[in-house]
N, CA, C and O atoms as a GROMACS GRO file, in nm:
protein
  416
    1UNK      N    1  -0.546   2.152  -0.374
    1UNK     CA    2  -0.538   2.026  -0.301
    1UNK      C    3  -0.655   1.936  -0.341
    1UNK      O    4  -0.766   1.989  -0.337
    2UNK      N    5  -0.650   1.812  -0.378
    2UNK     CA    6  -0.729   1.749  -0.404
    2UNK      C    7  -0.785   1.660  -0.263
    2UNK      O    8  -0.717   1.672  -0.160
    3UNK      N    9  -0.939   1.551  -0.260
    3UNK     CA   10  -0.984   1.554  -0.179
    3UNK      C   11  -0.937   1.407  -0.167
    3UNK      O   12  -0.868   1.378  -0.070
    4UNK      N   13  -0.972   1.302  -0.268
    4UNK     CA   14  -0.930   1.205  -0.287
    4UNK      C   15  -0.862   1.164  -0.414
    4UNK      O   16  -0.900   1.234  -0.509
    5UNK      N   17  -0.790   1.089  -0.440
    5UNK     CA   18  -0.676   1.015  -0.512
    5UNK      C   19  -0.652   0.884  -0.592
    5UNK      O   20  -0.578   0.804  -0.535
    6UNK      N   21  -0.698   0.850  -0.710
    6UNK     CA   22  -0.692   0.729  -0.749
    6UNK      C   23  -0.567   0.677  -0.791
    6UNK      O   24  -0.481   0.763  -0.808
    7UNK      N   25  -0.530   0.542  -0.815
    7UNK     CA   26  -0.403   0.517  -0.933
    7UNK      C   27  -0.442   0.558  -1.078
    7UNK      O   28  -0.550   0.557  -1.138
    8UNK      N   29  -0.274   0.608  -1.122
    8UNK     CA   30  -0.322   0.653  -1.242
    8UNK      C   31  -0.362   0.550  -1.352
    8UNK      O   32  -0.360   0.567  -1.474
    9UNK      N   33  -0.399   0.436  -1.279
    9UNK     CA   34  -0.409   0.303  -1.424
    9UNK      C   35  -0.574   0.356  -1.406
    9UNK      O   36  -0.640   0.312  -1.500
   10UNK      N   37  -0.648   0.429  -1.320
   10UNK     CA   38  -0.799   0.450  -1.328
   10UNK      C   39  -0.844   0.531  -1.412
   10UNK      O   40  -0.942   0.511  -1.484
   11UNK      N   41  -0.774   0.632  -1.407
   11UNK     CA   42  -0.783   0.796  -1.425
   11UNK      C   43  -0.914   0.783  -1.610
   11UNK      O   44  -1.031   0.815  -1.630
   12UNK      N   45  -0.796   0.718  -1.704
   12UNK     CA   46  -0.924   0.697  -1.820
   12UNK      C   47  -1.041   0.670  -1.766
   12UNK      O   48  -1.124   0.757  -1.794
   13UNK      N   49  -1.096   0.558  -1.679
   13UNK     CA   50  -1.183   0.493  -1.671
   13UNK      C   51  -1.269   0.578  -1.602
   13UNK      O   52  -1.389   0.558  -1.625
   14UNK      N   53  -1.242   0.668  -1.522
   14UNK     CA   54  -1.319   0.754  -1.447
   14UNK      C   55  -1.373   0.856  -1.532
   14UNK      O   56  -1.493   0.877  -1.550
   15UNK      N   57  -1.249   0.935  -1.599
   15UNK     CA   58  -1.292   1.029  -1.721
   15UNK      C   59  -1.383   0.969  -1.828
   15UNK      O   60  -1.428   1.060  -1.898
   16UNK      N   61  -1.413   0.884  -1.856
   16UNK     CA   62  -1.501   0.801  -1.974
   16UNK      C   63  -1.565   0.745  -1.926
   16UNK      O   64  -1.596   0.638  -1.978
   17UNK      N   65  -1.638   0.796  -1.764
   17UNK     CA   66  -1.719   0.722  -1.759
   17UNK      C   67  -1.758   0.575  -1.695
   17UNK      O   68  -1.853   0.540  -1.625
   18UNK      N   69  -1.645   0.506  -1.747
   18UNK     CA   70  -1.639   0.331  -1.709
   18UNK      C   71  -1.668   0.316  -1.572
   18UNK      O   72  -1.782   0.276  -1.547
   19UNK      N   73  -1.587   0.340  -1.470
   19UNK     CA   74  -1.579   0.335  -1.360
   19UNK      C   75  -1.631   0.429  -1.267
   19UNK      O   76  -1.592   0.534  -1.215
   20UNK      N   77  -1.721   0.366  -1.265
   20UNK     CA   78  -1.836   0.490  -1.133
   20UNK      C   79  -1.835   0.475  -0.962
   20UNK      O   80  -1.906   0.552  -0.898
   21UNK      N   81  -1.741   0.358  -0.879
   21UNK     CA   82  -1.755   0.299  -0.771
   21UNK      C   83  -1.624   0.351  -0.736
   21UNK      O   84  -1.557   0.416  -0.816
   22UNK      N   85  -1.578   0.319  -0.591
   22UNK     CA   86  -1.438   0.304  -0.549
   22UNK      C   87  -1.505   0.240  -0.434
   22UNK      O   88  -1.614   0.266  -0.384
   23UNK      N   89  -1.417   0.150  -0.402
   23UNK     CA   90  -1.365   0.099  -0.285
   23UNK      C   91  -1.284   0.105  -0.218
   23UNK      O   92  -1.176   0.056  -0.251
   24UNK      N   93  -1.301   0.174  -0.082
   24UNK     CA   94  -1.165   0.231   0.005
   24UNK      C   95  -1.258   0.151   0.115
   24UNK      O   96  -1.371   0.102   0.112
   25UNK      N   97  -1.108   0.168   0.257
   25UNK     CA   98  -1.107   0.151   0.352
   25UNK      C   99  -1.211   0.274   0.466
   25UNK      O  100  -1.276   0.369   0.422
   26UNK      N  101  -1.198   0.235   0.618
   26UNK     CA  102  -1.284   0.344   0.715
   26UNK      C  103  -1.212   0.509   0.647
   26UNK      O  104  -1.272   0.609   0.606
   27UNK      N  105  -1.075   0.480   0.658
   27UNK     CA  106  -1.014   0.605   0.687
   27UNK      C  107  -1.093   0.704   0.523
   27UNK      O  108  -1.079   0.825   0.512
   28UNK      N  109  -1.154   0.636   0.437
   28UNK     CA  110  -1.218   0.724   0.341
   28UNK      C  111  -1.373   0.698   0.334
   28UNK      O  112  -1.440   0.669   0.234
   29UNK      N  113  -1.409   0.715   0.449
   29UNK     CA  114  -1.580   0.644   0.456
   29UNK      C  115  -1.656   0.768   0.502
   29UNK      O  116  -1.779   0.766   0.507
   30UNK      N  117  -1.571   0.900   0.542
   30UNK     CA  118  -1.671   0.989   0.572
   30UNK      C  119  -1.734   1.112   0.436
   30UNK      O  120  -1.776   1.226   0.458
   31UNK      N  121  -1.722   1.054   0.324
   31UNK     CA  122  -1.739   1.114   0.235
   31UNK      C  123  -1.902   1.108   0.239
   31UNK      O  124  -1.936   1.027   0.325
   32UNK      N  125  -2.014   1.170   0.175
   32UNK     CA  126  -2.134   1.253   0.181
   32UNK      C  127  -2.188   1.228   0.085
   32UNK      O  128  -2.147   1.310   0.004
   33UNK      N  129  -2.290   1.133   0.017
   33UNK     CA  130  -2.368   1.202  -0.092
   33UNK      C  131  -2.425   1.371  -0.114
   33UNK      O  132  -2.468   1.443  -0.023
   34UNK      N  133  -2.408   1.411  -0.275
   34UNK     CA  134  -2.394   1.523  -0.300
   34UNK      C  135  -2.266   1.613  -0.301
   34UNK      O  136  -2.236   1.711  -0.368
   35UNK      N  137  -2.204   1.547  -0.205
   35UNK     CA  138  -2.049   1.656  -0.208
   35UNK      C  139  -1.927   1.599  -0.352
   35UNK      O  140  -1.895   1.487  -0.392
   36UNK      N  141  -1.892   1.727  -0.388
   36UNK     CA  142  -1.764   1.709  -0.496
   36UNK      C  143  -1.694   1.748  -0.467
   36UNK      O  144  -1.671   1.853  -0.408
   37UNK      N  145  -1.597   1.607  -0.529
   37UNK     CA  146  -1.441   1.606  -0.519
   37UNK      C  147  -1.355   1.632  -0.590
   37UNK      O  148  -1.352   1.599  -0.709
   38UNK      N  149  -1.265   1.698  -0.528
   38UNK     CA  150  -1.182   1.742  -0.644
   38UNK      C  151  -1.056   1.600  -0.664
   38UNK      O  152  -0.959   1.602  -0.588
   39UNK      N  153  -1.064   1.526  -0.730
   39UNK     CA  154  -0.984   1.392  -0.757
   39UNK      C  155  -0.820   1.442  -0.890
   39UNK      O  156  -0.815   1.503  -0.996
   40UNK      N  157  -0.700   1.360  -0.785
   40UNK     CA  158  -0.600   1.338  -0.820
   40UNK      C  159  -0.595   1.223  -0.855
   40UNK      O  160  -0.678   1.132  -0.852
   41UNK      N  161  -0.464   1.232  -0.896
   41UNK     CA  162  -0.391   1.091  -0.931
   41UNK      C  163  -0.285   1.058  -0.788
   41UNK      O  164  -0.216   1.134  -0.720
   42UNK      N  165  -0.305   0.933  -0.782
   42UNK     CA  166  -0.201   0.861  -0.638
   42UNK      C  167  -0.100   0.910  -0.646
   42UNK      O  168  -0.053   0.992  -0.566
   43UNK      N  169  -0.031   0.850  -0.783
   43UNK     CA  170   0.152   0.850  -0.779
   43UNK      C  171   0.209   1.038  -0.799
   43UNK      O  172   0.318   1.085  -0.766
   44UNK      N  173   0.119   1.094  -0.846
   44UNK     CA  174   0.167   1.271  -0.829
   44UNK      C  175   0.077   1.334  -0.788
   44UNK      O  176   0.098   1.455  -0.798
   45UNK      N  177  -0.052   1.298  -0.728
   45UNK     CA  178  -0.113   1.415  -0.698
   45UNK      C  179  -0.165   1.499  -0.802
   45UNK      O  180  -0.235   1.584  -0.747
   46UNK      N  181  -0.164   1.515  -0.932
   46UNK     CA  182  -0.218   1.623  -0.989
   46UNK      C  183  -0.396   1.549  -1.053
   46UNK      O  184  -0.450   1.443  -1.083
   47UNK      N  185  -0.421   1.693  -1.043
   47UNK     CA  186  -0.632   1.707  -1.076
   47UNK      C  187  -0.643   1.678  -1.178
   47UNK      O  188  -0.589   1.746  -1.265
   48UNK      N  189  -0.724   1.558  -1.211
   48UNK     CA  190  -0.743   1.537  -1.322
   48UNK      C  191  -0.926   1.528  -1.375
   48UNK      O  192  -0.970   1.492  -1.484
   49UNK      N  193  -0.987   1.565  -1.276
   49UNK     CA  194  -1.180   1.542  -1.280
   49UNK      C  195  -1.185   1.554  -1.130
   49UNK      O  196  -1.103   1.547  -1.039
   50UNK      N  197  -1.357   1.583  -1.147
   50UNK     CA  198  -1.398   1.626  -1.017
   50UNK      C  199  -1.544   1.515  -1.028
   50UNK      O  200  -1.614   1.503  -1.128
   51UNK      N  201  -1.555   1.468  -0.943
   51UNK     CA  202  -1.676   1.371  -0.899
   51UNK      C  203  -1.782   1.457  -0.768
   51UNK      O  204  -1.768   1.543  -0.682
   52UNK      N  205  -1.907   1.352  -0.835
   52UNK     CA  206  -2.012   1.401  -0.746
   52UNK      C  207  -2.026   1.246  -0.671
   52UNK      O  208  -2.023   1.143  -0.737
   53UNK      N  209  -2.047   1.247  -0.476
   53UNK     CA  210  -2.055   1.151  -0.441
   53UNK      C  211  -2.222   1.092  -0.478
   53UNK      O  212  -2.318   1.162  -0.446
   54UNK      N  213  -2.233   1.011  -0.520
   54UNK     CA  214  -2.398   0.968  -0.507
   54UNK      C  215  -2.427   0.886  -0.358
   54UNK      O  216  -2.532   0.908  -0.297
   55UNK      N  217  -2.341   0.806  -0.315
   55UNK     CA  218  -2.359   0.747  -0.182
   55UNK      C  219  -2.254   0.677  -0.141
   55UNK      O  220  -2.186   0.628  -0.231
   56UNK      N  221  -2.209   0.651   0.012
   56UNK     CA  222  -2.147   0.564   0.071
   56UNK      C  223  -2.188   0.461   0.162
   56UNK      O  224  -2.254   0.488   0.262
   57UNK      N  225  -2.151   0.336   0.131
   57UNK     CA  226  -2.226   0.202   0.183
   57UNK      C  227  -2.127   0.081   0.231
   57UNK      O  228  -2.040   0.027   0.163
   58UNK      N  229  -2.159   0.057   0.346
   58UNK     CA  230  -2.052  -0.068   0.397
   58UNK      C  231  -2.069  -0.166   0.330
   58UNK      O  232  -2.179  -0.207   0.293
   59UNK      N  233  -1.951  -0.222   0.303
   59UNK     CA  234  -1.975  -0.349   0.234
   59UNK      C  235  -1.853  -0.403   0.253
   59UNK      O  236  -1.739  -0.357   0.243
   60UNK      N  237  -1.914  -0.553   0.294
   60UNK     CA  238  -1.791  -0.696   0.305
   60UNK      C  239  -1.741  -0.690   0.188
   60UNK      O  240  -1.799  -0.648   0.089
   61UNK      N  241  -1.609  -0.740   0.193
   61UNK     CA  242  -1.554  -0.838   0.096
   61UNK      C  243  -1.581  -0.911   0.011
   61UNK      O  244  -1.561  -0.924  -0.109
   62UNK      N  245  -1.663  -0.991   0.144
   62UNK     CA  246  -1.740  -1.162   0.045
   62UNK      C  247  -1.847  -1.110  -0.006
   62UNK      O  248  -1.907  -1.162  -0.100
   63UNK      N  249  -1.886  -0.994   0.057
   63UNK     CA  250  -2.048  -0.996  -0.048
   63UNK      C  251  -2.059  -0.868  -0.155
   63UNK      O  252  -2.145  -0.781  -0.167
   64UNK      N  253  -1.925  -0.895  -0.232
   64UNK     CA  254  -1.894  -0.808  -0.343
   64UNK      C  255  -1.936  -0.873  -0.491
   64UNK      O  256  -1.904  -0.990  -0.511
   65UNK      N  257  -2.001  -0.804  -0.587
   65UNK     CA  258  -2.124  -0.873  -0.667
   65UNK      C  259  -2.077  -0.845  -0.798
   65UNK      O  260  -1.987  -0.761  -0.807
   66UNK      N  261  -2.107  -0.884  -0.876
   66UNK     CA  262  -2.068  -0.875  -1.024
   66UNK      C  263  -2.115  -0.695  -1.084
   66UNK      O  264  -2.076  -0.624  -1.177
   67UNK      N  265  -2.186  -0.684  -1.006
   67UNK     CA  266  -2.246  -0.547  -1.000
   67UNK      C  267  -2.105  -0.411  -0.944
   67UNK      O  268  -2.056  -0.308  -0.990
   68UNK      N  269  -2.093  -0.483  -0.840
   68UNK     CA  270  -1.983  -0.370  -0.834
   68UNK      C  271  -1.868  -0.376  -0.927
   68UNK      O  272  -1.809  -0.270  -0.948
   69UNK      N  273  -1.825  -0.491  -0.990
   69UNK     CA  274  -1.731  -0.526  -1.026
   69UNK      C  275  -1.770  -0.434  -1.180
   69UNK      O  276  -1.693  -0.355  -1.236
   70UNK      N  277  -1.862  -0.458  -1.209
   70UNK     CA  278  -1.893  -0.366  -1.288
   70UNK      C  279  -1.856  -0.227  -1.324
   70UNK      O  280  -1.794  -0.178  -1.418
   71UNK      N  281  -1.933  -0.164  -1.185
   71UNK     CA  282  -1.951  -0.045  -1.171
   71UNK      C  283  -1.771   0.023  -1.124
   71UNK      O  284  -1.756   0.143  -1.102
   72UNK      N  285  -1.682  -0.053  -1.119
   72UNK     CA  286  -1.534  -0.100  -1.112
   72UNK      C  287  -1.456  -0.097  -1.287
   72UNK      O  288  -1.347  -0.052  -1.322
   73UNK      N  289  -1.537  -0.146  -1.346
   73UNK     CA  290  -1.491  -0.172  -1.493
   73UNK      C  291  -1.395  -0.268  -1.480
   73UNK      O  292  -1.283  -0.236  -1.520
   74UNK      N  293  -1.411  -0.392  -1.428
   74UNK     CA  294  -1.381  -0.507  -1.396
   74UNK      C  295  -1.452  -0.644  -1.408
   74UNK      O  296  -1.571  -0.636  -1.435
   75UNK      N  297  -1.395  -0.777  -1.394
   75UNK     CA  298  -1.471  -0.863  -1.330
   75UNK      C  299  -1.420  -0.890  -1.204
   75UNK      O  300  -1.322  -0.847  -1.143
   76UNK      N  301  -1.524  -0.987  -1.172
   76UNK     CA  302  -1.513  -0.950  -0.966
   76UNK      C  303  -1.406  -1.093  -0.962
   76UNK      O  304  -1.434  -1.186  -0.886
   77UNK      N  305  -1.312  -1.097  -1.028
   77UNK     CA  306  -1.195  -1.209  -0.954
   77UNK      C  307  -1.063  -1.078  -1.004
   77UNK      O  308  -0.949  -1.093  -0.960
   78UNK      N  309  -1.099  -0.944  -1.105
   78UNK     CA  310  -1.024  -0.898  -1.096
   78UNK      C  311  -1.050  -0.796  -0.974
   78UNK      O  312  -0.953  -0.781  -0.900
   79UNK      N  313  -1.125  -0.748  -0.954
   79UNK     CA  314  -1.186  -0.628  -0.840
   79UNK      C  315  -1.132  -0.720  -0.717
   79UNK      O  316  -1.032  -0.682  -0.656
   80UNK      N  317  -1.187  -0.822  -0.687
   80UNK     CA  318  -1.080  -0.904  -0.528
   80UNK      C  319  -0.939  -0.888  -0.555
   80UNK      O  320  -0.880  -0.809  -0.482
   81UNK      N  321  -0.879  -0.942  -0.639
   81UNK     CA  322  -0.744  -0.917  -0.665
   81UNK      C  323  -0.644  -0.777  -0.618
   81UNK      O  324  -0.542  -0.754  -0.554
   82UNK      N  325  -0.734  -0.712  -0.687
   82UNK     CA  326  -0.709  -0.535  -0.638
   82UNK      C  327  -0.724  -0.545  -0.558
   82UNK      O  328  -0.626  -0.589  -0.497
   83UNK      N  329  -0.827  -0.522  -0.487
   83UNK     CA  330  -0.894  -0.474  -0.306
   83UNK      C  331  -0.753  -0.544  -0.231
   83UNK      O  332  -0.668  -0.487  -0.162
   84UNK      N  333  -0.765  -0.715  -0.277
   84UNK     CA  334  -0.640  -0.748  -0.194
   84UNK      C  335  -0.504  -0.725  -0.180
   84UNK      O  336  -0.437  -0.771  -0.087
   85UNK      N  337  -0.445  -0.627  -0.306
   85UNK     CA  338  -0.316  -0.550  -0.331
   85UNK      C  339  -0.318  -0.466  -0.235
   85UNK      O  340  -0.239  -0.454  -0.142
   86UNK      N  341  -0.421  -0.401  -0.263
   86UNK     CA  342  -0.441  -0.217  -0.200
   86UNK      C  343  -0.474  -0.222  -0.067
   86UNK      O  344  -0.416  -0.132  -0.006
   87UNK      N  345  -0.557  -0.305   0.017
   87UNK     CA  346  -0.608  -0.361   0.106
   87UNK      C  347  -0.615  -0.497   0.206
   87UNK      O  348  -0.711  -0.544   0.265
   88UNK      N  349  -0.459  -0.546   0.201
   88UNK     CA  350  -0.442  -0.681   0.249
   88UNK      C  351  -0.505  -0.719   0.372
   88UNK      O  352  -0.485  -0.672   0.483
   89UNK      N  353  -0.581  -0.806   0.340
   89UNK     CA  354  -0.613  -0.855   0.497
   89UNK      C  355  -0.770  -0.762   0.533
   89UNK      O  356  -0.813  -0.771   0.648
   90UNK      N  357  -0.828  -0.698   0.455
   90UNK     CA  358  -0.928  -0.589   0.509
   90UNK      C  359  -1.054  -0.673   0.454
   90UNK      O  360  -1.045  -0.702   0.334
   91UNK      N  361  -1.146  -0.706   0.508
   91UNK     CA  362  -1.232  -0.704   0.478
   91UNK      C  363  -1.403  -0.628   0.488
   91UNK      O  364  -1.515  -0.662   0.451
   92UNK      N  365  -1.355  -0.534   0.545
   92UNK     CA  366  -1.487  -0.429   0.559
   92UNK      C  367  -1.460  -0.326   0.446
   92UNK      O  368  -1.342  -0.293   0.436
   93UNK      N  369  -1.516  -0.289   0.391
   93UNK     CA  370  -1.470  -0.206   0.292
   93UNK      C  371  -1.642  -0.053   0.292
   93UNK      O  372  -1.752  -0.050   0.346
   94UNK      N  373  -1.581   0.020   0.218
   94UNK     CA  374  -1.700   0.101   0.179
   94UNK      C  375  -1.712   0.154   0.024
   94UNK      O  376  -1.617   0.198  -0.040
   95UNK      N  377  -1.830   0.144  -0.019
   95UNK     CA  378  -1.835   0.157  -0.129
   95UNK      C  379  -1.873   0.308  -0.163
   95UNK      O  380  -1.962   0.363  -0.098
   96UNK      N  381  -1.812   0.368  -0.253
   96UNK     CA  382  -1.841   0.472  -0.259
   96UNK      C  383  -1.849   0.519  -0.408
   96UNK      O  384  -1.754   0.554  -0.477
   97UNK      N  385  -2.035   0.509  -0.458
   97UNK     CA  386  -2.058   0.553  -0.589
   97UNK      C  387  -2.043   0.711  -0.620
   97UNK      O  388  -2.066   0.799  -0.536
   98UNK      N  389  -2.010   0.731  -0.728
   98UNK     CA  390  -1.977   0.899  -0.749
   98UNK      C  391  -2.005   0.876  -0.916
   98UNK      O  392  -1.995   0.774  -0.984
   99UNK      N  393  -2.044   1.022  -0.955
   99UNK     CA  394  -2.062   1.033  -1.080
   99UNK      C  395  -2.005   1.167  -1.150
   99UNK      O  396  -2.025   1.279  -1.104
  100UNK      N  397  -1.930   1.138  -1.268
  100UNK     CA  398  -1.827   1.303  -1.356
  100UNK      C  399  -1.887   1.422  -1.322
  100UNK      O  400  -1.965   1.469  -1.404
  101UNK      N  401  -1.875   1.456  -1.263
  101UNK     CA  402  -1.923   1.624  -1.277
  101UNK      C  403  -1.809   1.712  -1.376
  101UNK      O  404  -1.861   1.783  -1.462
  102UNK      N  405  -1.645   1.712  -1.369
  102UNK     CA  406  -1.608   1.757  -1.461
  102UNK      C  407  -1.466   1.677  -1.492
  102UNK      O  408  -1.385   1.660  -1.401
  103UNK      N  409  -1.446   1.640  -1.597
  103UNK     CA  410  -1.487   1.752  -1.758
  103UNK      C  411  -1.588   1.609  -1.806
  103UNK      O  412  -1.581   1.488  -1.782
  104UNK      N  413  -1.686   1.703  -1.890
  104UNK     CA  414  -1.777   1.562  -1.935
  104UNK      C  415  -1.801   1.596  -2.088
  104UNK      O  416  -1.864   1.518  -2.159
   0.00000   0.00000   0.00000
């Protein structure tokens, strides 16, 4: 069973590295720096890497920075775009940096 779940349009970006952030809603905010996850893919569920959390941090909407957008492997008019697909109408969000633990 995996712990958390990305779309599979991420899955490269996580494995290589690119994308070190996620942005989810409350219902994924009790995650822990130090703890690893065992990470799926959304649309089937299957394990594809395991992440280490480095930290979780509230963060608005509006005060989302070229920095995260970054750390997203994005720019931040594409990172709003998303959030607002996945997340209509939400603007509290939590940020949650993590780094490959496997396969690297």
């Amino acid at each position: 069973m995996n712990d958390i779940t990305f779309f599979q349009r991420f899955e490269n970006d996580i494995v290589a590295g690119r994308k070190t952030i996620t942005l989810r809603d409350a219902s994924e905010s009790h995650f822990t720096a130090g703890q690893q996850l065992r990470v799926g893919r959304y649309e089937d569920d299957v394990y594809f890497c395991t992440i280490e959390v480095v930290s979780v941090t509230p963060v608005a909407l509006d005060q989302l920075t070229d920095e995260h957008a970054r750390q997203e492997n994005m720019t931040l008019p594409e990172l709003k775009e998303v959030i607002a697909e996945i997340y209509p109408g939400l603007n509290e969000l939590y940020a949650i940096v993590f780094s490959l633990v496997y396969p690297k």
